[in-house]
N, C-alpha and C positions, 0 to 999 in steps of 0.2 A: 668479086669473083672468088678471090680467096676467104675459104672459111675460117683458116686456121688464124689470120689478122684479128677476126671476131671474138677469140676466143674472151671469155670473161671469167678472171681466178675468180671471182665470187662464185660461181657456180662450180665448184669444185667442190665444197663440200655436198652438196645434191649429188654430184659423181661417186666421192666418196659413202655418201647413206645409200648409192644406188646398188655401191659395188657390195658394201655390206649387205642389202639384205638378200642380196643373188648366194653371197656366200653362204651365209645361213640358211637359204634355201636346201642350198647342194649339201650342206654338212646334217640336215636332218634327213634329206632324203637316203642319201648313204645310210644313217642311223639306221631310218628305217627298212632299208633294205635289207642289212644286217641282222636287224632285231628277225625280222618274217625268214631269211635264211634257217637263223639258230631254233628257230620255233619249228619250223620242215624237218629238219634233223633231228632233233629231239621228239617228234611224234614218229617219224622212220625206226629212230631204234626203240621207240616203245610197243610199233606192231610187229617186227624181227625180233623183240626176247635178245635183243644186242645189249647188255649191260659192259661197260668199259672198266676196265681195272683203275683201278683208284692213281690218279697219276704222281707219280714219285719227280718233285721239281730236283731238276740237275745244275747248280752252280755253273757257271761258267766261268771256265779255268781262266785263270790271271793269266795278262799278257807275260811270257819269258824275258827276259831285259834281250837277248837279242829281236826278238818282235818286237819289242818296243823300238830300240834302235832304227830298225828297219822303217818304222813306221811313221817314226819323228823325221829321218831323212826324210821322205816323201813329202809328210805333213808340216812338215815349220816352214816352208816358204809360204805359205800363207799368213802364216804371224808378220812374219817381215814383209810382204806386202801391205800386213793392216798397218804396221808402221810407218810405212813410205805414204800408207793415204791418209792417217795424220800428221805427215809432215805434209804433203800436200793439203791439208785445210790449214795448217797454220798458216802457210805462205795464202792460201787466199783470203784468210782471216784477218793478217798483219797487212793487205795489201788493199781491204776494206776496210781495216784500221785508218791507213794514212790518209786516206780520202779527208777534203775538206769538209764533208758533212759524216765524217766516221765516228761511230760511240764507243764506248769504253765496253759495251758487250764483248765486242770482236777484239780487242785485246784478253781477255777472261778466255776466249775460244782459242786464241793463239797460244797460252803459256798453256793451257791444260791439253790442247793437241801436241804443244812439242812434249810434254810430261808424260804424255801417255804413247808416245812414239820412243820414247828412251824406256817404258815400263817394256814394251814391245819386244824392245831388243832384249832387256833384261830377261826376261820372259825365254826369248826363243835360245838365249844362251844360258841359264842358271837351269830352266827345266823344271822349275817350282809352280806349286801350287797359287803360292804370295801371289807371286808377279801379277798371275791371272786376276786376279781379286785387286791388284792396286791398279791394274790395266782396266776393268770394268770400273771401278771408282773414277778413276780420270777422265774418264768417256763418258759417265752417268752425269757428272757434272754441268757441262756446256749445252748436253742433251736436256735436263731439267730446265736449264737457265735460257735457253731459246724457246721453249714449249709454254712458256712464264711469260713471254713476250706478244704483243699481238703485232700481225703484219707477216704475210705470207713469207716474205725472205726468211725471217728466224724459224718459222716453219720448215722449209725444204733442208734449211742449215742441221734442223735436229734429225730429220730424218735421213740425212745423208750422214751423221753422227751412227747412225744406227749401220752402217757398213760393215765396217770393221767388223763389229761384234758379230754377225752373220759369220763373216770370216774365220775368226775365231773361235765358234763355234764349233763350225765344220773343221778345225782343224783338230781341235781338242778334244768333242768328244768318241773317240774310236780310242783316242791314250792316256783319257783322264787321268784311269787308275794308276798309268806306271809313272806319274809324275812323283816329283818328290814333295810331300807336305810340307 
């Protein structure tokens, strides 16, 4: 009666190719939407005699270090949350470590999740450029090294690797630039 008991990870990659080519459906159709918009406009102001003045691009002004400020308060709790959820993998990396049938992978996932959980901190308090760079290195890591592996567990392990940096993302780009190199 229950379907979900059924389920089969083998067929997860068919999910996977299904979701893909739905997406690329929708990412060309957008395209073309687009493209047939720009094409209307452009024949509009060619029968209106509407020619646009040449557009002069305007820099956008560097954040003020009180903006920046402002911005990092709000934004750096999410560093230290990506940090708190690579301590949370290490603790369930070292706790699938000790298992009687545990392999030395998930040790490799535990010292580069706490390494990159202490980048984190370093990160949301020095306010450098480094940190983020040796934060993405210690996370690419484990990520490579489980995608290297077959068997659905090291699978879901990388893409749950892949969090953080989501995180991180969204925090840092709006204050890239007022970081310090």
């Amino acid at each position: 009666m229950n379907q979900m008991s059924n389920f089969n990870p083998e067929e997860l990659k068919y999910y996977a190719l299904i979701f893909g080519v739905i997406l690329l459906v929708v990412f060309l159709w957008r395209k073309a939407v687009r493209k047939v918009r720009k094409d209307q406009e452009a024949k509009l102001k060619e029968k209106s005699g509407y020619r646009p003045a040449t557009r002069v691009m305007t820099e956008k002004p560097a954040m003020t270090e009180e903006q920046f400020n402002k911005a990092w308060k709000s934004l750096s709790y999410l560093i230290l949350l990506a940090g708190v959820g690579n301590l949370y993998m290490a603790y369930t990396a070292i706790r699938s470590a000790t298992q009687p049938d545990g392999l030395w992978v998930w040790w490799v996932d535990a010292v580069f999740s706490i390494l990159a959980a202490g980048a984190a901190f370093m990160m949301w308090r020095k306010r450098q450029k480094l940190w983020v760079f040796i934060y993405f290195i210690l996370l690419l890591v484990p990520i490579f090294l489980f995608m290297s592996i077959k068997g659905s567990p090291f699978k879901v392990g990388a893409l749950i690797h892949l969090f953080p940096l989501v995180l991180l993302y969204f925090a840092l780009k709006p204050i890239w630039a007022g970081m310090k190199e």
